[in-house]
N, C-alpha and C positions, 0 to 999 in steps of 0.2 A: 504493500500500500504506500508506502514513502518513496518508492520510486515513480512514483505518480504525482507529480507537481502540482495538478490543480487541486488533490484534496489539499485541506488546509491544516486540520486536526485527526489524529487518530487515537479513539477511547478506547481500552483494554481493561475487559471485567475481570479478575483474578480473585480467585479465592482468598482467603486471611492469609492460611497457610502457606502461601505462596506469592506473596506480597514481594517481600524482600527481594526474594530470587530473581523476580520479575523486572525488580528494578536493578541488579547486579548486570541482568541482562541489557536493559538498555546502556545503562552505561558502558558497558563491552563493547556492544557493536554502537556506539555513540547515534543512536536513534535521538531526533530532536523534536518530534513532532506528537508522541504520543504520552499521554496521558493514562493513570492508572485510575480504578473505582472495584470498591469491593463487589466480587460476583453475589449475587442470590440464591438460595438454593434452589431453583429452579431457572431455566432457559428464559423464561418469561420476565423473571423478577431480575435477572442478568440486568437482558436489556433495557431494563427500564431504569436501571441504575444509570445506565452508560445516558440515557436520553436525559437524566435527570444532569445532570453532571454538562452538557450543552446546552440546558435550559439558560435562560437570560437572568430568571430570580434565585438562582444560587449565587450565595455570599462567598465572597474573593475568591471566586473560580478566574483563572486565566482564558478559559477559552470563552468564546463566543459564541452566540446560537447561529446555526446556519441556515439557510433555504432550506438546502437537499441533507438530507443525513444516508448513508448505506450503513445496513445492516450486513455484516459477513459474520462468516465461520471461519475458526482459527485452523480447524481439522480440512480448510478446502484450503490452499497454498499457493493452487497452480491458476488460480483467475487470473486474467488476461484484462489488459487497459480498456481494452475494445469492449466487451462485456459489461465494465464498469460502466461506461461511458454510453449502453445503449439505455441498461434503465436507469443512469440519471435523466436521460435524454427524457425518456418517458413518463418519469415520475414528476418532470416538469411541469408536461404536459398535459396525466391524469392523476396525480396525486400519489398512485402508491404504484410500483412496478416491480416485476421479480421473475428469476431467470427459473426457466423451466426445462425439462430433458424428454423425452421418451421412455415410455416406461419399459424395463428390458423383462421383469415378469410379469405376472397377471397375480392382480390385490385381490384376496378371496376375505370373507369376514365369516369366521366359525361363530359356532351357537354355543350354548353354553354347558353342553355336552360335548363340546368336541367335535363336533362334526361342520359339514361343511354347511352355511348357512347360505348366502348367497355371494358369487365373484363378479367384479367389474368388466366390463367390456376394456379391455387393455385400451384399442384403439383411440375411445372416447375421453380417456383419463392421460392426466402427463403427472411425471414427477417435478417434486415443488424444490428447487434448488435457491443455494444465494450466488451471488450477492443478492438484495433486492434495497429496493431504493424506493425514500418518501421525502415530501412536502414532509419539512418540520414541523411546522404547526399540527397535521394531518396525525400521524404517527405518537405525537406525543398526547396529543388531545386521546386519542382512542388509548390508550395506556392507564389515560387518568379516570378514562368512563369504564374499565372492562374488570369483571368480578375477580374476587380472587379465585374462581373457581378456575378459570381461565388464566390466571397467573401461576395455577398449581397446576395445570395440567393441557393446558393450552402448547403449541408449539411451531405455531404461521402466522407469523407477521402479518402478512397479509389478510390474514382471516378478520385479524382486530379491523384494519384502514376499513374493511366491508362493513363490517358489524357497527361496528359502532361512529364511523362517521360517513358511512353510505358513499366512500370514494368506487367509483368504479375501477377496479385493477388490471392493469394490461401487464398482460402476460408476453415473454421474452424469449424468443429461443437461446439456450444458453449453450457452449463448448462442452465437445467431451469430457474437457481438464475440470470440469465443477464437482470431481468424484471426493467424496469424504474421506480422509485416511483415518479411520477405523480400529481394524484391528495391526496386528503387530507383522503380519505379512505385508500390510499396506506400505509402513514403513522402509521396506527394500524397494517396492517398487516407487515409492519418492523418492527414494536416494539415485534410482535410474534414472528417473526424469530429470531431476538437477543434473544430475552429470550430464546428459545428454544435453540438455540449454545450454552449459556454462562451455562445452565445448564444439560448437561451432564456429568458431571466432580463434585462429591462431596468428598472432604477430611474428614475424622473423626478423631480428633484430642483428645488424651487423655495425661495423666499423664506418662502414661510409653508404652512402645512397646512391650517388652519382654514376659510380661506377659500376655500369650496366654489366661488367664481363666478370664481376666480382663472384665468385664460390656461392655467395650466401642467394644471390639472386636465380643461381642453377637449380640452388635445393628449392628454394620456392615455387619455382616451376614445376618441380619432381613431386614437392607435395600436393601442389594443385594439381596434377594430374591423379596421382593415387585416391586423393582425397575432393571428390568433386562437389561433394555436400558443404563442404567446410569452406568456410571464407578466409581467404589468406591473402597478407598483406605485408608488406615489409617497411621498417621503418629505419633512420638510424641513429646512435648515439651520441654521433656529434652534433653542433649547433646546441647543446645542453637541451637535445634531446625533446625539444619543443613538443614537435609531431607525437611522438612517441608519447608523451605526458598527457596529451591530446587524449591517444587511442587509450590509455590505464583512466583515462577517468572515463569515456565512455563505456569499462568493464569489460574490457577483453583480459578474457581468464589463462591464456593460454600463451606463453612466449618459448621460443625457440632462439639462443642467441649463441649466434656464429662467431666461432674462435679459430683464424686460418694460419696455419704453419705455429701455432705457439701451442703449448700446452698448460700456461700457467690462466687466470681465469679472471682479468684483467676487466676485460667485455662482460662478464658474467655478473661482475661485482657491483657495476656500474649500474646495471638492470638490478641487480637484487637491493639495491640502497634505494633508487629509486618507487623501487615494488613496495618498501619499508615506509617511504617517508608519504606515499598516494594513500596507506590507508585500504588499498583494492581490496588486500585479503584477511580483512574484517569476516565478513561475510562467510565466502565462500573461497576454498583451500585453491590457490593458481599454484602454476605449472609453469615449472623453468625448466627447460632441456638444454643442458650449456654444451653444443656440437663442438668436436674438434677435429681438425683437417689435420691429418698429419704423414708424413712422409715417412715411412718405415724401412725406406731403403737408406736413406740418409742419416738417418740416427735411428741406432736398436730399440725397440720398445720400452724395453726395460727403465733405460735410460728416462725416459718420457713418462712412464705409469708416476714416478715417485711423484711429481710434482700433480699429476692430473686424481691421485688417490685421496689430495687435501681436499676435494669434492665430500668427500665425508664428513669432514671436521664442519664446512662452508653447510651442507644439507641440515646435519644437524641444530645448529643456530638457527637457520630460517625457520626450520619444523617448527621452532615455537612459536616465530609470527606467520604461523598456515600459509607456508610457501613452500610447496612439494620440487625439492631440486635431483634432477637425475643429470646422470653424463652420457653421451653419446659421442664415439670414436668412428672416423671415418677414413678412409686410407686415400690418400688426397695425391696422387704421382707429384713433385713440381716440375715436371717435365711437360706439364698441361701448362702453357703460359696462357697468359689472356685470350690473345687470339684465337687459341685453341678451344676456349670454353665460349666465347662466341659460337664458333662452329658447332658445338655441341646442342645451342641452344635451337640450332637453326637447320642444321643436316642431319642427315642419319649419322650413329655412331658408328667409328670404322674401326680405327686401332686398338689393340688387347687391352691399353692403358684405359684408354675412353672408355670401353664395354666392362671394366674391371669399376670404373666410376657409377659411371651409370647402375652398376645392380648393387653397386656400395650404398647409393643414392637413393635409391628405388629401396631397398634392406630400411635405411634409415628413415625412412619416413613412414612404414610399417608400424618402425618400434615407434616413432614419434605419436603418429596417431593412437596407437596402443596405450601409450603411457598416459597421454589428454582423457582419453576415452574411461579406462579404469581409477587412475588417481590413485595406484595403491602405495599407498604407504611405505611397507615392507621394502622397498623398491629405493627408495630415496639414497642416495647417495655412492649410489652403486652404478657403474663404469660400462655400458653396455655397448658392443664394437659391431659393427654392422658390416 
């Protein structure tokens, strides 16, 4: 909801017991816009807390009464701007609005033996989703007229706007993503869907921009080819990195930053101070892949592992500010000069050297995507050669 600019205020009902933590929480991920009210023990008496608490006649409250208020569920995560945005649109318009689904079984009502009393026509009936959205006055008015019986046992917004102030309610087709996370299987499959949003969006980040014949702009190519779904972009570190400061705060979770003929992590640092000081991985755990080009004919591996192993000690440190650092080794001929990687970018490959890059290239952008895709932990600091 806070990445959503035009709400102004966001109210959170939370239990006694859960007060504190609640606020620990903001203050962690430096949430600025929301507002705490003890929950009710019922769904009902919730929100009626949270409407109280925007009303205009509470004494030294900060926020304001609004037009539009939306009512959400904490258990729905995956709403969409768009959604938001239809039934304010609508609640404008008719007073109370709320996002509705398809119903995927058929609603049967047993007797009071147990058996089947009569079922609904599936086709005729929709499931009642949120967000849903109301005229302030409209929603809060019907809260102040509806029984307790209805506070005890009531659980549709919407029912009250009808009931008790005769709003007609327009109904919303709402997203698939309006699903409840529920039970504790739900919770894996939220963790797939965030990873799966937060990794669409990879940066590749190198030493210069300019220089179109440069290594790092090959892999980019290799990865936008392998990876056709995935938005890839490259930025670079010099000019302090403007552009680049640019792409981290519009929330690209995902960098890949290019280190050519060195093994020491120079470029990698530069990104990860930067990663540090944006605040990005508040939130949500980003992904630094720090590649390395290196020439294995020209100096033994060995030589090269010691300094490219302190990726350990460097992963470690970040892990605590939720920044997943892996390494990727790539065998990089220097016997490819520029020109040569022009032609690569533009010809079929020919030479053993070329065709030894190219499936080095093609290898690493596998593990790349792999690594974005999963985020496993386990994995961080650890030297993968492609």
């Amino acid at each position: 909801m806070e990445g959503v600019c035009w709400i102004k205020d966001i109210v959170v009902a939370v239990t006694g017991e859960n007060m504190e933590v609640m606020k620990s929480i903001i203050q962690k991920y430096q949430h600025k816009r929301i507002s705490l009210v003890e929950a009710g023990v019922t769904r009902h008496r919730s929100i009626f807390n949270g409407l109280k608490a925007l009303a205009e006649d509470q004494i030294n409250s900060k926020l304001s009464k609004p037009e539009v208020v939306i009512i959400h569920d904490a258990v729905r995560p995956f709403v969409k701007e768009d959604v938001l945005l239809k039934v304010v649109t609508a609640a404008k318009e008719h007073g109370a609005a709320g996002a509705i689904r398809p119903l995927v079984s058929t609603v049967i009502s047993p007797s009071a033996d147990g058996c089947l009393d009569y079922s609904l026509e599936r086709a005729r009936h929709r499931a009642s989703e949120m967000p849903q959205a109301f005229l302030f006055d409209v929603i809060y008015e019907a809260y102040q007229q509806c029984s307790d019986y209805d506070l005890e046992f009531g659980t549709e917004c919407l029912q009250l706007a009808l009931k008790y102030c005769c709003t007609k309610v327009k109904l919303v087709e709402g997203s698939p993503d309006l699903w409840k996370v529920t039970y504790k299987r739900d919770l894996y499959a939220a963790e797939s869907i965030i990873k799966e949003r937060i990794s669409q969006e990879i940066c590749v980040v190198m030493d210069t921009k300019e220089d179109n014949k440069h290594i790092g702009h090959l892999l980019e190519e290799v990865l936008k080819s392998e990876l056709n779904h995935v938005k890839v972009t490259s930025e670079a570190l010099c000019h302090a990195g403007r552009h680049l400061q640019q792409i981290i705060l519009d929330q690209c979770y995902n960098f890949v930053c290019v280190n050519v003929m060195t093994s020491d992590f120079q470029e990698t640092q530069k990104l990860l101070s930067m990663l540090e000081e944006s605040n990005l991985c508040i939130l949500y755990p980003v992904v630094v892949v720090s590649v390395h080009f290196l020439d294995f004919k020209l100096v033994p591996p060995s030589q090269k592992m010691e300094n490219l192993m302190k990726i350990r000690e460097f992963a470690k440190e970040v892990k605590e500010r939720n920044i997943l650092l892996y390494g990727l080794l790539i065998s990089y001929p220097q016997c490819l000069l520029p020109c040569t990687l022009e032609k690569l970018v533009i010809s079929p490959w020919t030479s053993n050297d070329d065709q030894k890059l190219q499936e080095s290239l093609r290898q690493g952008a596998i593990i790349i995507a792999s690594l974005i895709k999963e985020r496993n932990s386990g994995l961080i600091g650890q030297l993968l050669i492609a």
